[in-house]
C-alpha positions in Angstrom: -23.6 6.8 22.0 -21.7 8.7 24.6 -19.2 11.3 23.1 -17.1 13.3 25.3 -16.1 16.6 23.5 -12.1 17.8 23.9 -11.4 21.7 24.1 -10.4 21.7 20.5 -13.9 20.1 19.4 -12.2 16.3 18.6 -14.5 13.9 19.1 -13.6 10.6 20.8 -15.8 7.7 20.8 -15.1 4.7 23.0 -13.5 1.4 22.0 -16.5 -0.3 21.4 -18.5 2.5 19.4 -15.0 2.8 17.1 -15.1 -1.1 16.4 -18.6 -0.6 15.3 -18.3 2.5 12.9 -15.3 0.6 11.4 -17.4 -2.7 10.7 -20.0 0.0 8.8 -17.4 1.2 6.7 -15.5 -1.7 5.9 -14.8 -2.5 1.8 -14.6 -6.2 1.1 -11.3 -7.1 0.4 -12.1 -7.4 -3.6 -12.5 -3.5 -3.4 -9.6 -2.9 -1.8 -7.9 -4.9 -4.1 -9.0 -3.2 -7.1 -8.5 0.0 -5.8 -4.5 -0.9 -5.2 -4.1 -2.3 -8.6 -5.6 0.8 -10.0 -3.3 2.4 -8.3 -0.5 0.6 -9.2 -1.1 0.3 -12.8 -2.5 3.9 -13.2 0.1 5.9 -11.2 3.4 3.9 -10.0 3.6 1.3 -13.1 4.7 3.9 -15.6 7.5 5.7 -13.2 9.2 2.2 -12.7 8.7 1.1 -16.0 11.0 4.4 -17.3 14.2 2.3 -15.1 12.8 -0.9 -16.8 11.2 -2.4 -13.3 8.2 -3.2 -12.7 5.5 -3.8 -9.7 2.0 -5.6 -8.8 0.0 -6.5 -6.1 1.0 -9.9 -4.9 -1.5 -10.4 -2.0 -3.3 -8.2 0.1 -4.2 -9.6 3.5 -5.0 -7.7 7.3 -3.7 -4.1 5.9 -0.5 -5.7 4.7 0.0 -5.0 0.5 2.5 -7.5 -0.5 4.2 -5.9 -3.8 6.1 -8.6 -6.3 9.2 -6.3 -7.4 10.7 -7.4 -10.5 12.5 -6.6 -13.6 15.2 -4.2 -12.9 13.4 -3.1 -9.2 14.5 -6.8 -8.3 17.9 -6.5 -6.5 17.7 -2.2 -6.8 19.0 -1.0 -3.9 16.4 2.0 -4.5 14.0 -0.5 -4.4 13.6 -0.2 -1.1 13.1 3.6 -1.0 10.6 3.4 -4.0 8.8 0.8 -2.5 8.6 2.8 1.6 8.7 6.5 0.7 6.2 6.1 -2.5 4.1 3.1 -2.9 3.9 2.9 0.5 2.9 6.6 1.3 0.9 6.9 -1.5 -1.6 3.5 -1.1 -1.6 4.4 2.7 -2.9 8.1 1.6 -5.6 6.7 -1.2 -6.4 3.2 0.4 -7.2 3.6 3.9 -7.3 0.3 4.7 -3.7 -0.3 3.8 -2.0 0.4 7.1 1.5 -1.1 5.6 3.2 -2.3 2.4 6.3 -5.0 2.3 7.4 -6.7 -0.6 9.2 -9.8 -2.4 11.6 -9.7 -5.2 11.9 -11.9 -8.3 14.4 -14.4 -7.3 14.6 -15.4 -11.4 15.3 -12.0 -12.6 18.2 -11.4 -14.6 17.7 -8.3 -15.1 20.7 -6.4 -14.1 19.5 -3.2 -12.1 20.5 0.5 -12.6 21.9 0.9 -9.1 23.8 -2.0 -7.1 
């Protein structure tokens, strides 16, 4: 393994060593799952639920978490925010194999949101 040391001690391995040491840590894609939908239910479920919205895992596929937004988070135009600034941040900062989340909305909700 050939490592080439930086003045401020980082140490940077080559493409092909990096490919490998990620293929050695690599979760299957059940974990992953379970971990988000812990994460989900344990931590962002109750917040959204207060506002009378609520959120799941849809898919999970390539680093990509697709959330289902529904209830009153379908149509919210915090929605957005909520979904970027903290599902977002925090599955990135827990899951590190979640590089980004997008999501859908309910297209059957009639639930009327809190902010238009």
């Amino acid at each position: 393994m050939s490592i080439k040391r930086m003045p401020y001690h980082h140490t940077v391995y080559s493409d092909k060593e990096r490919k490998k040491n990620l293929r050695e840590k690599m979760r299957s894609n059940e974990e992953v799952i379970r971990d988000i939908e812990r994460i989900l239910t344990d931590y962002v479920q109750p917040s959204v639920e207060m506002h009378g919205g609520n959120v799941s895992l849809h898919e999970f596929n390539d680093g990509i978490a697709t959330i289902f937004m529904s209830g009153a988070c379908s149509g919210c135009a915090m929605s957005s925010l909520t979904l970027h600034a903290g599902i977002e941040n925090m599955l990135k900062y827990y899951v590190k194999e979640v590089v980004a989340v997008k999501g859908i909305e309910d297209e059957n909700s009639e639930v009327d949101p809190y902010y238009k």
